[in-house]
N, C-alpha and C positions, 0 to 999 in steps of 0.2 A: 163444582162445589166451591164454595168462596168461606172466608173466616168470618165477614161479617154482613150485615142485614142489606147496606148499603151494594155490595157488591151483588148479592145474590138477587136482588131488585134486578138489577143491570143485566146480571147472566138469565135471569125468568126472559129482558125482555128481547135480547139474543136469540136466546134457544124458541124463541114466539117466533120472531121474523124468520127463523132457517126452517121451523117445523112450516109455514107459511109457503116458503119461495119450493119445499119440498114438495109441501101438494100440488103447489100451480104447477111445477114439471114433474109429477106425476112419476116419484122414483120409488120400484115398485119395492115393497117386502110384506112382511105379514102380520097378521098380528096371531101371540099367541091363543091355542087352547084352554078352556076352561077345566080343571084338574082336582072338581071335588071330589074326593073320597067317598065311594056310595056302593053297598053288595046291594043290588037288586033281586036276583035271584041264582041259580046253580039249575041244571038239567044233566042228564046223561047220555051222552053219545055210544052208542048207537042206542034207539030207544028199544029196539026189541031185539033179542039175538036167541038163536039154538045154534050147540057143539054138541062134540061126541062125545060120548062118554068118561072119558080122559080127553079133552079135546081141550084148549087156552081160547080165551077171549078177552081183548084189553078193551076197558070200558072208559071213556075223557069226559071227565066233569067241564062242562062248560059256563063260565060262569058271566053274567051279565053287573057288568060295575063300571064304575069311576074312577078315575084315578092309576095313578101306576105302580099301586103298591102290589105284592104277591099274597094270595088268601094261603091262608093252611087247611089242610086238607087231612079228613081222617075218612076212608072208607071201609065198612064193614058188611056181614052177611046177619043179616036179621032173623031169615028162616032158610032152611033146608043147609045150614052147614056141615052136614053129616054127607051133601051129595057134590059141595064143592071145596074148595080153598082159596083165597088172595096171597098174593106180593102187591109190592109197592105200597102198601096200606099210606104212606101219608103223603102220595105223589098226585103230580095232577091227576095223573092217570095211574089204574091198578088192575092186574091180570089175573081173572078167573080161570080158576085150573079146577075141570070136570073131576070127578073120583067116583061117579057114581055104578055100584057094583049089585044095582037089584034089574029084577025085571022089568020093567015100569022107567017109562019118562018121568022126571022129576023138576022143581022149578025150586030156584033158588032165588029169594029176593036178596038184595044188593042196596046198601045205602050210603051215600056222600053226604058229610059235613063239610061245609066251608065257613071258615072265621076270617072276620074283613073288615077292620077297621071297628071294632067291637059290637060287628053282624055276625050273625049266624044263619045261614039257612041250608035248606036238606033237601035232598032230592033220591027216589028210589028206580028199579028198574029190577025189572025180572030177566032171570037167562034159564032158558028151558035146557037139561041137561036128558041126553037121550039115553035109553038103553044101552048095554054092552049087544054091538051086533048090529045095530040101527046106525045109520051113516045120513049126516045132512051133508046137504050139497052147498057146495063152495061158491055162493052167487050174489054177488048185486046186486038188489032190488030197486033201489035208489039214491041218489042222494041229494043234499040239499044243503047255501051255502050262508054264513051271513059273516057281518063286519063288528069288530070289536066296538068300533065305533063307524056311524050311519053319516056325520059329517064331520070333516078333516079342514084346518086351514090350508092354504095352499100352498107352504110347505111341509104340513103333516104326514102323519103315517097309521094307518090301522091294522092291524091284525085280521085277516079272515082264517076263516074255519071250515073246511069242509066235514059237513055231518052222513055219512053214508047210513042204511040201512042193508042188512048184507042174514045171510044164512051161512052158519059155518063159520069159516076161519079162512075166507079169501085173503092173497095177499093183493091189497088195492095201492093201484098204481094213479096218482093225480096228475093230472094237466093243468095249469093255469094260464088262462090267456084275457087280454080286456079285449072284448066285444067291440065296444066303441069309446070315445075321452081316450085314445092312445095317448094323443098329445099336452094332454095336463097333469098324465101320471104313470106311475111305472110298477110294475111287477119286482119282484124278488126270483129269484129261479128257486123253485122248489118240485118235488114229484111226491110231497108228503100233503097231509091235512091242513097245511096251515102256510101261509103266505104271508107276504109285508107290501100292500100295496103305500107306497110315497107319493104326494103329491110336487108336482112342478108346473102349478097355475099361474102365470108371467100377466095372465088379463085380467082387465079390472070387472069383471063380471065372474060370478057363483057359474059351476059346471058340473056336468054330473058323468060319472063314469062306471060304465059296466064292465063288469065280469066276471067270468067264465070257469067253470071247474069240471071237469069231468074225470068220472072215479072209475075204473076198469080193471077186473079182476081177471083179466088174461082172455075173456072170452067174450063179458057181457059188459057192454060201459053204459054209462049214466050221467047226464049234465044236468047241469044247473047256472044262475045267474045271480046274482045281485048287486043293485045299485049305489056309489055311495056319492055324496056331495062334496066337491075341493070346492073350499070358498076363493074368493077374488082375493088378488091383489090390493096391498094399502099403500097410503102413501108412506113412505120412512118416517118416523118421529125421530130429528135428530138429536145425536147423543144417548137414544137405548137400544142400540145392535149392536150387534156380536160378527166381525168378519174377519176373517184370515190373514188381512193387511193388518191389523192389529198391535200397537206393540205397548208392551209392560212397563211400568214405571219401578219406582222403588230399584232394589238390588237388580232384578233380571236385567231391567234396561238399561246398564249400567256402559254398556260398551256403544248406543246407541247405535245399536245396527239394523237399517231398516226392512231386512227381510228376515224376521225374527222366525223362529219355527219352520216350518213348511213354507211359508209362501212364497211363491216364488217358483213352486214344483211346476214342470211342464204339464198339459192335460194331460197326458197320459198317467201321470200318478196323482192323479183327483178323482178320488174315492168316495162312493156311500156304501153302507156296509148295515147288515140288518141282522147277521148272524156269526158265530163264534167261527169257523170256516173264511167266510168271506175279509174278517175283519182280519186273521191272521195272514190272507193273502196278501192282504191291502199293507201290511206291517212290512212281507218281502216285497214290497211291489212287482206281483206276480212273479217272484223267481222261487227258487227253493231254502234260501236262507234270509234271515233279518236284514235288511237293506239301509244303510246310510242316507242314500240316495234322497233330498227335499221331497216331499209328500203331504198329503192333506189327505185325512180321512173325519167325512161328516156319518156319523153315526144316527140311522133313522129307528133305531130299536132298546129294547132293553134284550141284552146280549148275555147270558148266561155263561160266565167262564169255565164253569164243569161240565162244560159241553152235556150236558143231560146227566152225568154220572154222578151215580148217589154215592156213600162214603163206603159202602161194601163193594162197590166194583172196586176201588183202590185198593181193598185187601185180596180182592181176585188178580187181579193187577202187577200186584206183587208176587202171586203164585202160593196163597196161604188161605183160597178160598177153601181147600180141602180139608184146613186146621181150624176156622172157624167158620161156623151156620151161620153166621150173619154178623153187624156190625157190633148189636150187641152183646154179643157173644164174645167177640174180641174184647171191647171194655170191658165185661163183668172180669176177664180173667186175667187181663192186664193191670185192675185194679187192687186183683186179689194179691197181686205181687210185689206194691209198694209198700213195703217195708221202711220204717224212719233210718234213715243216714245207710239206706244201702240202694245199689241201682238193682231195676227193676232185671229179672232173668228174662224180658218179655222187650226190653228197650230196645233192639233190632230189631223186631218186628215193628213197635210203635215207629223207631226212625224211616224202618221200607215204606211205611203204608205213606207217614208225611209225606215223602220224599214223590212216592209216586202223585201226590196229590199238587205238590208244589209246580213240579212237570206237567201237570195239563194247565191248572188256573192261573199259576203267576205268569203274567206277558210280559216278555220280554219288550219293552218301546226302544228302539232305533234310534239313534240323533238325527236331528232335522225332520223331524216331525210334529205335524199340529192333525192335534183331535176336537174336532167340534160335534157337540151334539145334537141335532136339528128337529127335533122331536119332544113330544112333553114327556113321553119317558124315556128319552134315550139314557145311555149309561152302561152299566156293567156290575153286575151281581156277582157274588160266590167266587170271587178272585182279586187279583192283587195286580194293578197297573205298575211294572218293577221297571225300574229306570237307575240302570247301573252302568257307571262309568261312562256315561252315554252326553250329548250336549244338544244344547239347540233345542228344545223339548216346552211345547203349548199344547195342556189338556184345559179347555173350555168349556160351559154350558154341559155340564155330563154328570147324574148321577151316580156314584161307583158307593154301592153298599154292602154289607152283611158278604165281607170276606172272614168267610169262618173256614176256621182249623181243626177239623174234625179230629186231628190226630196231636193232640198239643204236650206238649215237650213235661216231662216229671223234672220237676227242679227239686229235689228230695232234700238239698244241703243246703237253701237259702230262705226260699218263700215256702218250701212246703209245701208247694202247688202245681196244679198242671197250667199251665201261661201258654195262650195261644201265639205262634211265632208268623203270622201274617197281619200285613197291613190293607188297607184298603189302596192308599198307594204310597211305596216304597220310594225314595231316593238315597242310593248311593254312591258317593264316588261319580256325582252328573255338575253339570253346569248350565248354567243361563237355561234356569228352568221358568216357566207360567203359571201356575193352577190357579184359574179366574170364574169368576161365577159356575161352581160347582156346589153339588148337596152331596157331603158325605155322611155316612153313620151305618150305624145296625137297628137293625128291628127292634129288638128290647133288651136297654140295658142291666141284663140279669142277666147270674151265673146260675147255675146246679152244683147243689153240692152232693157230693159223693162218700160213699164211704170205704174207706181202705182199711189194712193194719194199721198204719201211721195215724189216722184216727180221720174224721170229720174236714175233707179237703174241698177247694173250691175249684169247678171244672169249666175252666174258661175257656171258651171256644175263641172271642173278639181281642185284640190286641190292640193296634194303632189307627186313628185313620189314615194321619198322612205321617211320618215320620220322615225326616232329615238327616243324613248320616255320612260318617264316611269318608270324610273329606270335600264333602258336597259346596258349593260353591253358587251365589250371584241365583237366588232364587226368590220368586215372589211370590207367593200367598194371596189373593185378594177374592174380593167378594163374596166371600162361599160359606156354605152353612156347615157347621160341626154337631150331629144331634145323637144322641143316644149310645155315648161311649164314653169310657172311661179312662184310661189312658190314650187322651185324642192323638199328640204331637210332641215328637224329642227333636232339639235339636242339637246331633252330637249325643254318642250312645255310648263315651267311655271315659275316665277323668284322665286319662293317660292321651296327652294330645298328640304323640309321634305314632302311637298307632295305629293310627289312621290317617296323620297329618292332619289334623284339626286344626293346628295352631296355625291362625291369620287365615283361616278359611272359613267356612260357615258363612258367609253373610246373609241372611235372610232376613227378607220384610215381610210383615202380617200384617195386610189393613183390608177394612172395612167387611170383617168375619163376624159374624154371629155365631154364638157359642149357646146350646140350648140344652139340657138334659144331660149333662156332661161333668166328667168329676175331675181331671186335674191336667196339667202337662198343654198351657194354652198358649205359648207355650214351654215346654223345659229344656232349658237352653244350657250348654257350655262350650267354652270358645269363643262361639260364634260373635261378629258384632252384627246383634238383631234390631229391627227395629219394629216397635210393634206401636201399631197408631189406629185408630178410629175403630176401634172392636168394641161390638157390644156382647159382654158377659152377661146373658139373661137369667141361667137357671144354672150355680156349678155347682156340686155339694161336697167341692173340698176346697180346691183353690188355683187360680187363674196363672198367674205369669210365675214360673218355680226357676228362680235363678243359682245354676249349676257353679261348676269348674270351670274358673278363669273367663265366667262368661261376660259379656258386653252391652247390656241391651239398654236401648235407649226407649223409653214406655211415652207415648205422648197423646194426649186427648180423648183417653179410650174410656168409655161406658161402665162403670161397676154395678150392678142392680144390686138391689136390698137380697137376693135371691144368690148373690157370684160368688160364695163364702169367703175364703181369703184372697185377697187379689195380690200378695204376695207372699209367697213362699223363698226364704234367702235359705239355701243350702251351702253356701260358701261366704262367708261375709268380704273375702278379700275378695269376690267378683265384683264387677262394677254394673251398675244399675242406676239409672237417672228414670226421675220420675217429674213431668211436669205436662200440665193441663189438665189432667185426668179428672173426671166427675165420681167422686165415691161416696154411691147410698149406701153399700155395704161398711160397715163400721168394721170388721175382722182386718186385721195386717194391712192396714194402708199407707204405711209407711215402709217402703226400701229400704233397710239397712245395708250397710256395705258403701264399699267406695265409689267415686263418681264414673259412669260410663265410658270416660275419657274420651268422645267422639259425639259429634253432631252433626247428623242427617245433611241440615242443608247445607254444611261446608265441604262436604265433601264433592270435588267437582265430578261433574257429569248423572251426580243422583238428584232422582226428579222425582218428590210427590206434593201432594198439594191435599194438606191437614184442614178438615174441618172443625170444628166448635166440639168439644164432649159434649154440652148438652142436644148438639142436636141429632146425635149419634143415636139413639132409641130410634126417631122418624127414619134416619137414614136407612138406618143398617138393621133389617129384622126380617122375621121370614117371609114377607113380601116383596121386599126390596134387592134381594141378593138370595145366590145361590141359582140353581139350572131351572132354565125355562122362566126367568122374570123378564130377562131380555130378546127381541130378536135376532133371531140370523141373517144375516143377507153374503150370500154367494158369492 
């Protein structure tokens, strides 16, 4: 990226000769997947089922789409509810529990909704529930298997699904093996319904690879097959891949040390990782505790941090499943207890259930660790990548979203609010940290409101995406998308700078971020000396750069749209804040008040970035250009 027209002539005609000399020597990588947004259709697995009378049977909506977003799910009984019941009602999957106490078999319809990018479709299925006294047999009848997706580039990943047909309530045990294409692709170890085939196609020709599932309920087994397509190898386009030698500019790479993160880790700790299990192996490298040790973990999935556990297993968890029927149960009576200007009689309980919740989803990340995600949906849902006191630390290419707090904190004395206390990813008390072309955010930036004694409260589940704190130190920010959150990023979380030792610490850079559906904290700084350059503010609806306590930040060339409400917010006027190149269509607070930042980027030796134009910061930096999965991987 160059400052002016003449230059970036010169780098076009560069970057032509190396993409050029790259394909005549044929240096392989891939090109991304296509990642529109599309529900197709929903079905129900298994299509036909009979239990016993009190018998369970779990039914998995299957759902055909695009994209790597999660559908919502509402499952209900349409007719014969007098002979069954559900749980799980809004899970992928929801379990039919028999009750039926006449003479006579009975059949109960069953219905799936799924909502998907502002799709809806439905799909039904009947379960025949038998007399008291009548016993069906526990058997297999078949099964059959298919792929989330039918072709994969040839470092992708697809989801399969095994669909059994079954009598009763077998417990079915799966095998996964590839038939044939051992060599362009790999298996996931699994003995459930569902697998992560990855591809590792190094040829420059499309290949196709079979496999194998067989479903066995202790007695009677059953296979099946399907094919899917890893495409070939491309040539690299140089300057858009993402690899592990990789090193940071701005703050991170301030020490210039050339085995930044992980690299550098022997093969032995060179990880892919597809599930919440494997991924925390990969964290000890294979021991029993969190590991120091250099490491690399490439991430081929979207990895669920609640390891499957809905927000009532955390009150079970806690050992207070016996005090409340269910999740809601807990809130209706937890809220009936918040009283204005007094703690709730219910606030250990709320603190157990967090507490237990913080202990399965927040990961603890190691020092000397790089995460890259090699997939179009790789990433990390429903948890908090925590990075305390820890160094040496590169998370790349990864979307980490929708870290919600089921159990979020009563602030009864300040805001009057419940405030969710998790981020998407945490830093504190770390150094010579990365976060490079990632998509963070939440689903939808909306609260619920509630109603207490205290009166009409807001029940925030979302909190931070990325926050900086603590002491934190020589960290970079770049590429990455911020979407659908409202208090995106702090940096420096107290005005009091010996308590954490703030003071002369924080340095963090923010460049080349897009900021979309988002309301403030872009970020809010004290302390720190920040720098924040080439960001395009597209869509904010309160205000972009909020400068704190004693803060330092030096603002240069960044994007205001008519849409990025105030592009500054001065809460301390004796901070210092320099403001120069910046493009502002937004007419709200465009001027810095306060004193001068007393520090400039490029005199400080050994810091290294390289500022483009504000105008040409829209083309750069938008949700095409930056964030997970615009760029490739290569190994």
């Amino acid at each position: 990226m160059k400052k002016n027209s003449q230059k970036r002539k010169f780098g076009t005609i560069l970057l032509s000769l190396a993409a050029l000399f790259a394909v005549l020597f044929s240096t392989a990588a891939c090109k991304t997947d296509s990642d529109d947004d599309e529900l197709n259709s929903v079905t129900i697995s298994p299509s036909e089922a009979t239990i016993n009378a009190n018998g369970q049977i779990s039914l998995y909506a299957d759902v055909d789409k695009k994209g790597s977003g999660t559908p919502v799910y509402k499952w209900e009984i349409t007719s014969g509810d007098d002979y069954a019941t559900l749980e799980k009602a809004t899970s992928v999957n929801c379990v039919v529990t028999g009750k039926n106490t006449t003479t006579a078999e009975q059949e109960v319809t069953v219905k799936v909704t799924a909502a998907y990018d502002g799709t809806t479709k439905e799909a039904t299925t009947t379960v025949k529930i038998l007399a008291p006294g009548q016993v069906v047999e526990n058997k297999v009848t078949s099964v059959s298997v298919s792929a989330e997706k039918n072709s994969i580039a040839c470092d992708g990943s697809t989801t399969l699904t095994a669909t059994p047909v079954y009598s009763g309530n077998p417990e079915i045990t799966y095998t996964w093996t590839i038939s044939s294409g051992s060599e362009y692709a790999e298996l996931s170890e699994s003995t459930t319904g569902t697998a992560t085939l990855t591809a590792k196609n190094t040829t420059t020709a499309g290949q196709t690879v079979t496999v194998k599932v067989g479903a066995s309920d202790g007695t009677n087994s059953e296979e099946s097959t399907c094919t899917v397509t890893v495409g070939a190898a491309a040539a690299v386009e140089t300057g858009n891949v993402i690899k592990a030698s990789d090193l940071p500019d701005g703050w991170a790479g301030i020490n210039g040390d050339s085995s930044f993160g992980g690299y550098g880790a022997s093969s032995s700790n060179i990880y892919t990782v597809s599930d919440y299990s494997s991924f925390i192996s990969a964290l000890k490298c294979g021991g029993k505790s969190y590991s120091n040790t250099k490491k690399i973990i490439y991430v081929s999935n979207e990895i669920d941090l609640n390891g499957g556990k809905t927000p009532y297993d955390y009150i079970k968890d806690a050992g207070k499943g016996g005090t409340y029927s269910s999740y809601e149960d807990w809130q209706s009576k937890f809220l009936a207890t918040c009283i204005k200007n007094k703690a709730s009689t219910l606030a250990s309980d709320q603190s157990a259930f967090h507490k237990q919740q913080k202990n399965q989803s927040n990961i603890m990340i190691p020092s000397n660790t790089t995460i890259i995600g090699i997939a179009d949906n790789a990433g990390f849902k429903n948890g908090t990548l925590y990075l305390k006191g820890v160094s040496n630390i590169v998370i790349r290419n990864l979307k980490v979203w929708d870290s919600l707090d089921y159990f979020p904190p009563w602030y009864q004395n300040s805001e009057n609010n419940f405030n969710a206390d998790m981020d998407c990813i945490t830093v504190e008390g770390s150094t010579y940290v990365w976060i490079d072309h990632c998509t963070l955010g939440d689903t939808a930036h909306v609260y619920d409101t509630v109603s207490t004694p205290a009166g009409e409260l807001s029940w925030v589940n979302y909190d931070a995406l990325c926050d900086i704190t603590k002491g934190s130190n020589y960290v970079t920010v770049s590429n990455c998308q911020f979407l659908n959150d409202d208090k995106v990023g702090l940096v420096g979380s107290t005005d009091n700078g010996t308590t954490y030792g703030d003071t002369d610490k924080l340095k963090v850079t923010f460049h080349h971020n897009y900021y979309n559906n988002v309301g403030q904290r872009l970020p809010r700084v004290r302390f720190g000396q920040v720098h924040v350059y080439n960001n395009n503010y597209d869509n904010v609806s309160s205000c972009c750069v909020v400068v704190g306590k004693s803060a330092q930040i030096y603002v240069e060339n960044n994007y205001f749209s008519a849409n990025a409400g105030k592009a500054f917010d001065v809460k301390d006027t004796t901070a210092g804040v320099t403001s120069v190149g910046n493009k502002f269509v937004t007419t709200k607070s465009t001027t810095a008040t306060g004193i001068d930042a007393n520090w400039i980027p490029s005199s400080v030796s050994g810091y290294v970035y390289n500022a483009d134009s504000a105008s040409d910061v829209p083309s750069l930096v938008n949700a095409t250009t930056v964030g997970a999965g615009v760029w490739t991987v290569v190994k």
